[in-house]
C-alpha positions, 0 to 999 in steps of 0.5 A: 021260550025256544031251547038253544039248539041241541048241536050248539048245545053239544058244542059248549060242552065239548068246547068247555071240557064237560067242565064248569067253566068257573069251578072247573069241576066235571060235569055229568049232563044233569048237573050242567047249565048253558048260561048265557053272559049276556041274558037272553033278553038283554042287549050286547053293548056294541063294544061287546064284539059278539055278533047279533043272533036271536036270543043271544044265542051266539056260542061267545056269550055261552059257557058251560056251568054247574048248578051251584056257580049258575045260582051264585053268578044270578045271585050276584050281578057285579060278580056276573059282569066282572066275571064274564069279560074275563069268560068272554076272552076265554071263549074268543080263545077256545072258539080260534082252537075249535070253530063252531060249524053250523 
């Protein structure tokens, strides 16, 4: 499967703070995970204001995680769905702060 492009990458975590965005701790580059909201595979509901790009790699439906809060949210889908409405405003928020540039 095609990587997330790595300038893309350098921008989730500058935008996340090199941080988890679930537990908040810091992250060293080993330790972080790009998690994707919505699957790489899955179709965004159309309520879901994220724009169509190939493999959902749009820097809304992306945040930085640590190993731990990655395997908890895939082990827990209605914790994932509950939680990633209220990540996807965050990014709507820090993406208004810091745009990212292609």
């Amino acid at each position: 499967m095609k990587p997330i492009p790595e300038e893309l990458v350098k921008y989730i975590w500058e935008r996340d703070g090199y941080a988890c965005r679930r537990c908040g701790r810091r992250l060293s580059r080993e330790e972080g995970v790009i998690h994707h909201l919505w699957k790489r595979s899955e179709f965004i509901p159309l309520n879901i204001d994220i724009p169509r790009v190939p493999l959902n790699n749009h820097p809304l439906n992306l945040v930085l995680l640590c190993g731990r809060c990655h395997v908890e949210l895939h082990s827990n889908h209605e914790l994932l769905r509950e939680w990633r409405e209220e990540a996807l405003e965050m990014n709507r928020w820090k993406m208004c702060k810091k745009p990212f540039e292609e």
